[in-house]
C-alpha positions in Angstrom: 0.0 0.0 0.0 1.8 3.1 -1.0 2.0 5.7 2.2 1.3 9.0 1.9 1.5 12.3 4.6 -1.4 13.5 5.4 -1.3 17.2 6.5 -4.2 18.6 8.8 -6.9 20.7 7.1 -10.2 23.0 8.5 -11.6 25.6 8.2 -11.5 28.1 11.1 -15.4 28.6 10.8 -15.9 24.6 11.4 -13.3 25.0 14.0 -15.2 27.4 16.0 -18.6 26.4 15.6 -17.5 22.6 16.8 -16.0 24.2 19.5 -19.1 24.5 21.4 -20.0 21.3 20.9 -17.6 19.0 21.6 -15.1 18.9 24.3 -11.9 21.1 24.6 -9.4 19.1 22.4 -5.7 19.6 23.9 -3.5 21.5 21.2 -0.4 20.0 21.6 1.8 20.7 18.6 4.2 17.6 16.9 7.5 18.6 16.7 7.8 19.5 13.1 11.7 19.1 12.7 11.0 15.6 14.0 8.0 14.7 10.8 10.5 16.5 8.7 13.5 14.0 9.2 11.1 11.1 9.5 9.4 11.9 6.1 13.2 13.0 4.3 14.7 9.3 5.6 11.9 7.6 4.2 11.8 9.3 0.8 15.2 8.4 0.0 15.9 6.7 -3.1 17.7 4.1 -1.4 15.0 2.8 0.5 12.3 0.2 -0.4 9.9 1.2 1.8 7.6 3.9 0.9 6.9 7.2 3.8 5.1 6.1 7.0 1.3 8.1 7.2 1.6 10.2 9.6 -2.0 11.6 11.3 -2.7 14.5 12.7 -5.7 15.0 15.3 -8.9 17.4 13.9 -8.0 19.7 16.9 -4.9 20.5 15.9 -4.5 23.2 13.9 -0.7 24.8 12.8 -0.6 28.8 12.8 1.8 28.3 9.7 -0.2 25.8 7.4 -3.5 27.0 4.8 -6.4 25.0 5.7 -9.0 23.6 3.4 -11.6 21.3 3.3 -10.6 17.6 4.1 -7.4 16.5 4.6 -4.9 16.5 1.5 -2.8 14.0 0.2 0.9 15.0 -1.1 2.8 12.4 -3.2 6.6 12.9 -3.1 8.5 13.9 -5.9 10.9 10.7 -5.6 8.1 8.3 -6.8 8.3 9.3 -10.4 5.9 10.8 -12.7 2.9 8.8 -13.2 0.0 8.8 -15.8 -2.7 11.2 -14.8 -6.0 9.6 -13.5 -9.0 11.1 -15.2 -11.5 10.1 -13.0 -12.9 12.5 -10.3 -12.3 11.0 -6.9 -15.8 10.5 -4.9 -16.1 11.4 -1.0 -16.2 14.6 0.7 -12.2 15.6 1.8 -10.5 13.6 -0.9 -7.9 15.1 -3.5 -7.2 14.2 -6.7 -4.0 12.3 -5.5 -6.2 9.6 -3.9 -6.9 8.4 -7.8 -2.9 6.9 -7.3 -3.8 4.6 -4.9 -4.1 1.5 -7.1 -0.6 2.6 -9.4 1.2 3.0 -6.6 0.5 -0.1 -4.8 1.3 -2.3 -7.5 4.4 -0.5 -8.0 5.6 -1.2 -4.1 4.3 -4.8 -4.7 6.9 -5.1 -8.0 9.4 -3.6 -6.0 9.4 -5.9 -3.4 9.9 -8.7 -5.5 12.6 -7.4 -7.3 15.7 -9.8 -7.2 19.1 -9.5 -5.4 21.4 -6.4 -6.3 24.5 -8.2 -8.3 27.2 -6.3 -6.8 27.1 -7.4 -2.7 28.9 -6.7 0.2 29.3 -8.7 3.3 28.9 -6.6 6.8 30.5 -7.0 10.1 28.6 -5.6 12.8 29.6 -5.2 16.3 28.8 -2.9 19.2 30.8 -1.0 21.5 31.7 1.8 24.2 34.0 4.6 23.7 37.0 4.9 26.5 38.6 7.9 27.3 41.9 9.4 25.7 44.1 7.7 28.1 43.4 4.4 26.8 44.6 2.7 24.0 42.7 2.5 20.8 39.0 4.6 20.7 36.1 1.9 21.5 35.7 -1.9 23.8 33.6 -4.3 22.2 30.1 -4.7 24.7 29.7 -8.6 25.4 30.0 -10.6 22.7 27.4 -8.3 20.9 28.3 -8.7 16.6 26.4 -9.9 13.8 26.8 -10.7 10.2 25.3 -9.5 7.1 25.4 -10.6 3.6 24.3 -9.9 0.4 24.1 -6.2 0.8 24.0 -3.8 -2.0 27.3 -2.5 -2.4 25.7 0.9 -3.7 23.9 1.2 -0.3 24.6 4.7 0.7 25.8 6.1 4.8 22.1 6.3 5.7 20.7 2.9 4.2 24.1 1.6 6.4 23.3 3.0 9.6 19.6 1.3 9.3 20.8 -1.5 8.7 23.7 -1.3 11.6 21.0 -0.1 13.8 17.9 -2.5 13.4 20.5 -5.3 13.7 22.5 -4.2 16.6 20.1 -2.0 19.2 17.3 -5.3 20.3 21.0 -6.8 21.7 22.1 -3.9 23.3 18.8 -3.2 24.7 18.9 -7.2 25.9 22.1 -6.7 27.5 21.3 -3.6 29.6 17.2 -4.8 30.2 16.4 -2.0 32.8 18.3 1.0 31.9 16.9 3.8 30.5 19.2 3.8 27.2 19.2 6.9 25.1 20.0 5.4 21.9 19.5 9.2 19.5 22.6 9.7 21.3 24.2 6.6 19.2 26.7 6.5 15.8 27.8 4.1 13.6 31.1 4.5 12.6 33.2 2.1 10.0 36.6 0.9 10.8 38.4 3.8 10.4 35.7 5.6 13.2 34.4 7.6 10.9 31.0 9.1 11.9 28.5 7.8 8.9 26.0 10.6 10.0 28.3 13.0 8.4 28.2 11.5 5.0 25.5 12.5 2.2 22.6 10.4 1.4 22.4 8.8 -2.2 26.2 8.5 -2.6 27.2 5.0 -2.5 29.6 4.3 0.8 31.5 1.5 -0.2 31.6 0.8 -3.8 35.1 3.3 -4.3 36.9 0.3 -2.4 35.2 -2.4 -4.6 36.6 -1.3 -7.5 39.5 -2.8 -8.4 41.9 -2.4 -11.6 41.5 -5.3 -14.1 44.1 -7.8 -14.4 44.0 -7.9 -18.5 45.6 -4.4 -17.7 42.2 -2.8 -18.8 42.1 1.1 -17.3 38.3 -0.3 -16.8 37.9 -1.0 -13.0 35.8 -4.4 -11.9 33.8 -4.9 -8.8 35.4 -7.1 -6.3 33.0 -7.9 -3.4 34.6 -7.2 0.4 33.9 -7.3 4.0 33.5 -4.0 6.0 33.3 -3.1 9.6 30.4 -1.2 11.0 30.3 -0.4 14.7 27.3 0.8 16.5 28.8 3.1 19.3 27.6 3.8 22.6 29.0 7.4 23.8 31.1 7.3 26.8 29.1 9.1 29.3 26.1 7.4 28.7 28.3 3.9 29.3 29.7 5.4 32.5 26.1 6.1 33.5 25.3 2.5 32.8 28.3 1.1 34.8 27.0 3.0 37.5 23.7 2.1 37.0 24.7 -1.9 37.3 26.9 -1.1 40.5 23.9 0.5 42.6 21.9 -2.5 41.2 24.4 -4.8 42.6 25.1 -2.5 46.1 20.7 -2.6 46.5 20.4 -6.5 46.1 23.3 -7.1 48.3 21.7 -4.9 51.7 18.1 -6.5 50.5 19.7 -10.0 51.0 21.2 -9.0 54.0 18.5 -7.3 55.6 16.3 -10.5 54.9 18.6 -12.7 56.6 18.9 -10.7 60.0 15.5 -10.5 60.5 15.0 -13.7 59.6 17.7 -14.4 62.3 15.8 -12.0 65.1 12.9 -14.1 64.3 14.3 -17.3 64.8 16.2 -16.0 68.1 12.8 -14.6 69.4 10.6 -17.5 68.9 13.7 -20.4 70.4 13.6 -18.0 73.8 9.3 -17.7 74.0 9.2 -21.4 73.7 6.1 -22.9 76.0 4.1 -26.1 76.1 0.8 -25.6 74.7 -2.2 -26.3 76.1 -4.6 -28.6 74.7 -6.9 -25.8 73.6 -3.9 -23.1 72.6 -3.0 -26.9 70.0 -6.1 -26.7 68.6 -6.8 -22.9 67.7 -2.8 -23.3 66.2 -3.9 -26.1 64.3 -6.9 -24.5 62.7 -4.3 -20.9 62.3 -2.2 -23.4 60.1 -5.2 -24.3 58.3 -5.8 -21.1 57.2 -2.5 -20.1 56.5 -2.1 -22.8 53.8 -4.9 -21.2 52.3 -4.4 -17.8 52.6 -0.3 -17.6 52.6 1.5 -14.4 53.5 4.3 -12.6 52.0 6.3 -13.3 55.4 7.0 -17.1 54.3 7.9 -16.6 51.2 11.1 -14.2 52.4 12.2 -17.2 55.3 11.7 -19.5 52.3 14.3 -17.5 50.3 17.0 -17.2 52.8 16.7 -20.9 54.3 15.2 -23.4 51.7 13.5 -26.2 52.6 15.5 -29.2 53.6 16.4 -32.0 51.3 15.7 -35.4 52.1 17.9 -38.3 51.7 16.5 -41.1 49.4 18.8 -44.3 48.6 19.0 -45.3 45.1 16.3 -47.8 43.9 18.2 -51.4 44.0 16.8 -52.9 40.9 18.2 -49.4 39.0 21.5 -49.2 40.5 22.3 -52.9 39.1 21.5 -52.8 36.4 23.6 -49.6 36.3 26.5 -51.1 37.6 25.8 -54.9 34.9 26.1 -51.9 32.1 28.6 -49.6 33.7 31.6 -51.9 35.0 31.9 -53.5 31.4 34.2 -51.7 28.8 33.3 -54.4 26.2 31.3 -51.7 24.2 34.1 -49.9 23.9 35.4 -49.5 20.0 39.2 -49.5 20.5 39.5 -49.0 16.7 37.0 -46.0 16.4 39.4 -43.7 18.7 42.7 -45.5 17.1 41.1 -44.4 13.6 39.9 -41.0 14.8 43.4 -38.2 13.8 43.5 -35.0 13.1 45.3 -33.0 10.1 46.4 -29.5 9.5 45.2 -27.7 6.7 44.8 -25.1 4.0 41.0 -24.7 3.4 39.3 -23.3 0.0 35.8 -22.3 0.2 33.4 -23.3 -2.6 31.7 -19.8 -3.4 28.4 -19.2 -4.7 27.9 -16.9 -7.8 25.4 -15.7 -9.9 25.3 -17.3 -13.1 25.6 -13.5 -14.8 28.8 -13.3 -13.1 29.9 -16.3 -14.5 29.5 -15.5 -17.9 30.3 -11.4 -17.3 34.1 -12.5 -15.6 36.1 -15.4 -17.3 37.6 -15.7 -14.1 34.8 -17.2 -12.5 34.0 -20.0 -15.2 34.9 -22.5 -13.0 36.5 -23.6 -9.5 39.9 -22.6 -8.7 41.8 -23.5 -6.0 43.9 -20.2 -5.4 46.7 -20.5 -2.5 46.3 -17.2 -1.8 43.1 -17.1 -0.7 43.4 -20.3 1.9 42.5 -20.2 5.1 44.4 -22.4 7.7 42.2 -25.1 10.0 42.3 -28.2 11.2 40.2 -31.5 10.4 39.5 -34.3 12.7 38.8 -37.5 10.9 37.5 -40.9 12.4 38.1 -43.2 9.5 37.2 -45.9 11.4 34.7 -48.6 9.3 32.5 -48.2 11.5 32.0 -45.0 11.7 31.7 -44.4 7.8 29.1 -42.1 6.4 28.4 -44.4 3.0 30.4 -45.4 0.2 29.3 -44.8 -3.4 30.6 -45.9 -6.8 34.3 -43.8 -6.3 34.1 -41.9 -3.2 34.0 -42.7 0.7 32.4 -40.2 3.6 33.4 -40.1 6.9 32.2 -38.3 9.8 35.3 -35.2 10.8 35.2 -31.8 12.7 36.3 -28.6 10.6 38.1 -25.9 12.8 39.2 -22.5 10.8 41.6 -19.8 12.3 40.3 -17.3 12.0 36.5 -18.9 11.8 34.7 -17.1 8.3 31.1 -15.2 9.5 28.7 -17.4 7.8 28.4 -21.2 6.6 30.9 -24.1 7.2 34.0 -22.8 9.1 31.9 -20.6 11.3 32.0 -22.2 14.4 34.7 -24.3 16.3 34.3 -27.7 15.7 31.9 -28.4 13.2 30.4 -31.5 12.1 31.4 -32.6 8.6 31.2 -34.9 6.4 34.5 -35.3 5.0 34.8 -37.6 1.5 37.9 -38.5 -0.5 37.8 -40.5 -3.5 38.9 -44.5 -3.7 39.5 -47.4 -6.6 38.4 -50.9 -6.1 40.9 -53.5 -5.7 40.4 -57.0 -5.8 42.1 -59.4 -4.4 41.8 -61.7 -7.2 39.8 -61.6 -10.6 36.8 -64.5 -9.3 36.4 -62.1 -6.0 33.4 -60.3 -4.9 34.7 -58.4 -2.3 37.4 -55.2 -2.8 39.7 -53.0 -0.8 39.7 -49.2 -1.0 42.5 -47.7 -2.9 43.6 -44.2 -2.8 44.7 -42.6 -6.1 48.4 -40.9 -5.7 48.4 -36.9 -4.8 48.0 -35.6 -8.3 45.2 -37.3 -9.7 43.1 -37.5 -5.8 43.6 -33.5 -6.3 42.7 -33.4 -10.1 39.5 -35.8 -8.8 38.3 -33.2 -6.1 38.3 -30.2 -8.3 36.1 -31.7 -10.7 33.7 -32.5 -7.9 34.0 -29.0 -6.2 33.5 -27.7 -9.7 30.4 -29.6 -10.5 29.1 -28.1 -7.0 29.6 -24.8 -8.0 28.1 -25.1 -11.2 25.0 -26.6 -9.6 24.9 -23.3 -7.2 24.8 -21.7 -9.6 22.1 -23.0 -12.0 20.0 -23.7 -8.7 20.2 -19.8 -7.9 19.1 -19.3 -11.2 16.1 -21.2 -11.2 14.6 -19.7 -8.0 15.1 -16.3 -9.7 13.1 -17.3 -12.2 10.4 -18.8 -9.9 10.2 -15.6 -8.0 10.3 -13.6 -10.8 7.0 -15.4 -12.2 4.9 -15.3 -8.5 5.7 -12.2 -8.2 4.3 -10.6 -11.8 1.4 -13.0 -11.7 -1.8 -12.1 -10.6 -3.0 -15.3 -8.7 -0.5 -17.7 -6.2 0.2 -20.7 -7.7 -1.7 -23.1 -6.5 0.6 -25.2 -4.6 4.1 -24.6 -1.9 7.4 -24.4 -3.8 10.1 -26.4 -1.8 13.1 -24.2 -0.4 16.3 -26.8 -0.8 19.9 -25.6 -1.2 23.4 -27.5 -1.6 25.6 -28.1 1.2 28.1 -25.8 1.7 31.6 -27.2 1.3 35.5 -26.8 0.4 38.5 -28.8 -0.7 40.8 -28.9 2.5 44.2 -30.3 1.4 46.9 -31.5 4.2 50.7 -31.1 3.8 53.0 -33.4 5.4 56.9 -33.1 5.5 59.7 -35.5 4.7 62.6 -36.5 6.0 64.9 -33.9 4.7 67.6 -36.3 4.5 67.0 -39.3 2.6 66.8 -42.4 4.3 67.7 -44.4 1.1 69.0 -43.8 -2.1 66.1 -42.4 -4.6 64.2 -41.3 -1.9 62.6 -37.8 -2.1 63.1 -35.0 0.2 59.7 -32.5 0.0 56.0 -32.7 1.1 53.3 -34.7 0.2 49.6 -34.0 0.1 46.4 -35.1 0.7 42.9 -34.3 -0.6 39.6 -34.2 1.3 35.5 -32.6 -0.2 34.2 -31.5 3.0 31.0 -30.8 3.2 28.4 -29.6 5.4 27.1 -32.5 7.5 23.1 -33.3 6.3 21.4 -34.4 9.7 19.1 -37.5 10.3 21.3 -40.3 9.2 20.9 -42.8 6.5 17.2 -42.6 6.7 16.9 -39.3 5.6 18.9 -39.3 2.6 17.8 -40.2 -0.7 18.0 -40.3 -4.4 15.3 -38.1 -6.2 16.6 -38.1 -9.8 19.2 -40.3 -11.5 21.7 -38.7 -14.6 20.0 -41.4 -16.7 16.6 -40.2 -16.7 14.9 -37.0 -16.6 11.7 -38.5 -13.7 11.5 -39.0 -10.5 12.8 -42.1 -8.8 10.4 -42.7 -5.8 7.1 -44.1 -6.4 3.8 -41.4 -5.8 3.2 -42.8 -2.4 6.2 -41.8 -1.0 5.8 -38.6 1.0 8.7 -36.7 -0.9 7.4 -37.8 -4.0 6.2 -34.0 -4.4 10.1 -33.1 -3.7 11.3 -35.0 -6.6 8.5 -33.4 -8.8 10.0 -30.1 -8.3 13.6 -31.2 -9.2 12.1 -32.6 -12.2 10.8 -29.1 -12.7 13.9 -27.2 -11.8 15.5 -29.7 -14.7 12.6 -28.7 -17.7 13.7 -24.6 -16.4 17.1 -25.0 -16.6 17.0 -26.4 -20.0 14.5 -23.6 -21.3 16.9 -21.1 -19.7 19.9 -22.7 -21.1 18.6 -23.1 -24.6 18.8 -26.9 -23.7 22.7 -26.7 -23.4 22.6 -27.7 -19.8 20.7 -28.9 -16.4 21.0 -30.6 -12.9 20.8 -33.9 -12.4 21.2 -36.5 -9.8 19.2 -34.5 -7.1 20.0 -36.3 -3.2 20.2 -35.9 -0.3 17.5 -34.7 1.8 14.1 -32.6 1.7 16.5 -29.2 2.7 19.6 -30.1 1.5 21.4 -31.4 -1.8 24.4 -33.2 -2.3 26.7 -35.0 -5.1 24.9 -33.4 -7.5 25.7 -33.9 -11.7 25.9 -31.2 -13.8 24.9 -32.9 -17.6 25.6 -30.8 -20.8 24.5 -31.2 -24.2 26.9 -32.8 -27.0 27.7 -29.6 -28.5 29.5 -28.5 -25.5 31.5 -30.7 -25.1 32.4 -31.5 -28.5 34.6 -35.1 -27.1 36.3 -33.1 -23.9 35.6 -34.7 -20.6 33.7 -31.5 -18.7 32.1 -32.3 -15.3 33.3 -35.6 -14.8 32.1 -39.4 -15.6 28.8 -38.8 -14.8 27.8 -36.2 -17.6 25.2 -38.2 -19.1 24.9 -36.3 -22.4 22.5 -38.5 -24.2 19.8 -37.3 -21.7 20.0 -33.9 -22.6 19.8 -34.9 -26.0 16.5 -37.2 -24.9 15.2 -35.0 -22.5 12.5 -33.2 -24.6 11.2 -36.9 -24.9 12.3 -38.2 -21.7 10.6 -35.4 -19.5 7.2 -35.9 -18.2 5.7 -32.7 -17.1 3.9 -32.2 -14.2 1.7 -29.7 -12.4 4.8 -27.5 -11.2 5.2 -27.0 -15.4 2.1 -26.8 -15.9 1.1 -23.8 -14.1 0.1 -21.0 -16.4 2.1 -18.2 -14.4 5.8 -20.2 -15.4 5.0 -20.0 -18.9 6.7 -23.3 -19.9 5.9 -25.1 -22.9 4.9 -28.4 -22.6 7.1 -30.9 -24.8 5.7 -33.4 -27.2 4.5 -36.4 -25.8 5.7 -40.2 -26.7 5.0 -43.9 -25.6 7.1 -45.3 -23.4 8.4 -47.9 -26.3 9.4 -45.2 -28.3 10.8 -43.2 -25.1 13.1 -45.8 -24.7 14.4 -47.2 -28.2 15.5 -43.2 -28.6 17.3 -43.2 -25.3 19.1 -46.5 -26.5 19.7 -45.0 -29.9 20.9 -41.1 -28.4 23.7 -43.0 -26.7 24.9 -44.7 -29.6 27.9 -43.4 -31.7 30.5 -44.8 -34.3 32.8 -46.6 -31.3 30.2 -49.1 -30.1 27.1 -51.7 -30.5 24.3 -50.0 -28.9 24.2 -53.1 -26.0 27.9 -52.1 -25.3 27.1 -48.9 -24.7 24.1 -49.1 -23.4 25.9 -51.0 -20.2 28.5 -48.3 -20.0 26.4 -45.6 -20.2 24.6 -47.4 -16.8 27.7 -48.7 -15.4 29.0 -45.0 -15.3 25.8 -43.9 -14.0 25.9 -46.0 -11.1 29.9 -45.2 -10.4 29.0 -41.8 -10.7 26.3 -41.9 -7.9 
């Protein structure tokens, strides 16, 4: 609903002949440099939100201001020119600004579903206190007070900062003093530097000057390079030594009430030890019947004695039946797994994010076509591993999971890495060896450094891709709710991929050989480490396999509806793609994705090996035939064309043929197309 400032209006005629009337009406005046700020703030271009309506009583009346008829609406000059309304607004006291009503509220609606700036900032938000001169440095943090913010417009301007610093930071300052009379307009946010933000003009971007960095193809063109800034809510130092005081006469007053409740307590004690009598047989009974009454009817008296000297505990002895069976489980160490802590070390590492990008960056920056592992930009952790068999996660076609803790120094503000000791899953990929050619059973192998290292890129790289496309396909679901004119009809599921990183662990050599050949150096070792997806085997599952472009559960399974929309997500990413590329092999759980497959048309590829084993790219060839759309495409506010229909014979002797090329029989391929599927999940 757009908002609009209403200004009091009368004439002084009406004024004086209500007067009689109705009551005297108090004529206390707003503070008019107070509506002007409020109504300049919200008018700024960077804000969303349109002005707040602020009312005015019909008794009021300014000395300053021309009266008229009915109140009168004023539309800012910030909201753009719009289309004169012809039509003559009905009601007594309405202006012909009242006709915008219905062009401004749709406007506000399509503004508040507009998608994500591109250029972001990430901010670090803290409170503190200044200290005096004398001390070193100008502020002290307050508590452990400091939040994060991401995805911030990097053109967000010194105002649009400081409401953000502010509606973040004050609830938690004003939880960590409850009781004291804070007088936060006396407040600033400052950046880094201290620099007061109040002091800085509106509608001039803050930031973006240090985002700007020179290109490296030695183009005088600067590019945008997100950051991290500082903001700091302060509190001045007066008002924090009036707090301090504040806590200590808290403190002094709590300390004399306990004390006073304990000596009379004591005096009362004394006094009734030295009147002690024996009762007589009627005094018993009028007690008995005062103690009656007094367990309904309880004073405040009790209530102090039962503060300074609780009730007294009685001893119970431990039920018999309990405490053996206690002691049957508890004296045994059989249940202990020897091997789980002997398999259970701990490695030192250089960590490398996996980042999530917009896919418009992708294709604006060559830079960001794909996931680099850049030295620079490590940070140093360490990763607890139990390897134990036990213990293990799962092990698919080519890769092994194990439960770890991550630990990053420093720890990063947001996602995996952000807190000390973090469950993981940590995965490293393995070969098969068999003991012998007629055996069943295999051992893992690890590959050597380079080509573990060469595998886990490809694997981070397929995540990042999937970000990527994923991101893109909730844009364009948003998009489409928002610029419809009816909801669709059922919930669209919020999932995500894990967050992860490549960790890789260097270990030094002797640097003197031990033997002749022997090389003095490092070695390495790779690990995927991924956000740990809760609830155990049970709640992980396949909802798509790279072979096939449906769902995998059957339609009385509960998540059935889940893999629907990932079916979905696949027909929008190849409309959006121009059928060059989509996500497949969707699992994990209902909230969060995993070991995903990014599969890419034949043209792309042209006979290079992109994504890995498992890019299937006879089903994007097939998948116009293969796809079965369902009521998430079908909804008239996506605007997806449905594809052609087939049998299922014919579905499937084009599937077998798609995969087919001049190096094999179809059958031949046909079981190494599957066999790969199956490694690959």
């Amino acid at each position: 609903m757009p908002a609009t400032s209403v200004r009091p209006t009368g004439a002084g005629s009406r004024s004086s002949s209500m007067s009689s009337a109705a009551p005297q009406i108090s004529r206390t005046f707003p503070n008019p440099r107070t509506i002007r700020q409020t109504v300049n703030a919200a008018q700024r271009k960077s804000t969303v939100n349109p002005p707040p309506v602020v009312a005015f009583g019909r008794g009021i009346h300014l000395p300053s201001m021309t009266h008229s008829t009915g109140p009168d609406i004023a539309i800012p000059s910030s909201w753009g020119q719009l289309q004169d309304n012809p039509g003559r607004p009905s009601g007594s006291g309405y202006s012909v600004n009242h006709t915008q009503y219905s062009t401004e509220r749709e406007r506000w609606a399509k503004l508040s579903y507009a998608l994500p700036p591109i250029d972001t900032i990430t901010l670090d938000i803290s409170a503190v206190h200044e200290v005096s001169a004398r001390r070193k440095g100008h502020w002290v943090a307050i508590g452990n007070i400091r939040e994060g913010k991401k995805d911030v417009d990097a053109h967000i301007d010194a105002p649009g900062l400081m409401d953000i610093a502010f509606d973040t930071i004050l609830p938690k300052i004003l939880a960590f003093g409850a009781g004291f009379p804070w007088r936060i307009e006396e407040f600033v946010v400052r950046d880094a530097v201290w620099v007061d933000l109040s002091t800085h003009k509106a509608s001039v971007p803050y930031f973006i000057s240090q985002c700007m960095v020179p290109s490296k193809k030695g183009s005088k063109a600067p590019i945008f390079k997100t950051k991290q800034f500082a903001l700091m809510v302060v509190v001045p130092e007066a008002q924090w030594n009036d707090y301090e005081e504040w806590v200590e006469n808290t403190e002094n007053h709590q300390v004399v009430e306990t004390t006073e409740n304990v000596t009379t307590a004591s005096r009362s004690a004394s006094t009734s030890t030295q009147n002690v009598t024996l009762p007589s047989a009627s005094e018993s009974t009028k007690r008995s019947h005062r103690r009656n009454l007094s367990t309904t009817t309880p004073s405040s008296l009790p209530h102090k004695r039962l503060a300074v000297a609780p009730p007294k505990v009685l001893f119970s002895s431990p039920d018999r039946s309990d405490l053996r069976e206690a002691l049957r489980s508890g004296g045994s160490t059989t249940n202990f797994d020897v091997t789980q802590v002997l398999g259970t070390y701990t490695e030192n590492i250089h960590f490398y994010g996996i980042p999530t990008r917009q896919l418009a960056d992708i294709l604006k920056n060559p830079d960001y076509r794909s996931f680099k592992v850049e030295p620079a930009q490590s940070i140093i952790g360490q990763l607890t591993i139990n390897s134990s068999t036990r213990s293990m996660l799962g092990a698919g076609g080519f890769k092994t999971a194990h439960p770890g803790w991550l630990s990053l120094n420093p720890l990063i503000m947001s996602g995996l890495g952000s807190i000390p000791g973090q469950n993981v899953a940590v995965k490293r990929p393995f070969h098969k060896v068999f003991p012998s050619t007629s055996s069943l059973m295999y051992k893992i192998g690890r590959f050597s450094s380079i080509d573990e290292i060469a595998k886990l890129v490809k694997e981070a790289n397929v995540l990042y891709w999937s970000r990527s496309l994923l991101q893109l396909t909730y844009a364009f679901i948003d998009g489409c709710i928002a610029s419809s004119d009816e909801p669709p009809p059922f919930i669209i599921p919020r999932v995500r991929f894990v967050d992860a990183g490549m960790a890789i662990s260097y270990s030094q050599r002797d640097p003197k050989p031990t033997r002749a050949g022997s090389k003095t150096g490092s070695t390495c070792v790779g690990y995927l480490v991924e956000e740990l997806i809760e609830g155990g085997p049970d709640a992980f599952l396949k909802f798509i396999h790279n072979m096939d472009s449906n769902p995998l559960l059957d339609q009385d399974d509960y998540r059935y509806e889940v893999a629907l929309f990932f079916a979905f997500t696949q027909h929008v990413q190849y409309v959006k793609t121009g059928g060059l590329a989509f996500i497949s092999d969707y699992q994990g759980s209902t909230e969060l994705l995993t070991d995903p497959q990014i599969l890419t048309d034949p043209s792309v590829g042209q006979g290079k090996d992109l994504f890995g084993e498992g890019n299937m790219e006879c089903t994007v060839s097939m998948f116009e035939k293969q796809h079965k759309c369902n009521e998430f495409c079908k909804w008239p506010g996506f605007g997806l064309v449905p594809f052609p229909m087939t049998t299922e014979d014919e579905n499937t002797e084009e599937t077998e043929a798609g995969c087919v090329d001049s190096e094999g029989s179809e059958a031949e391929l046909e079981a190494e197309c599957r066999e790969d599927a199956s490694t690959a999940s």
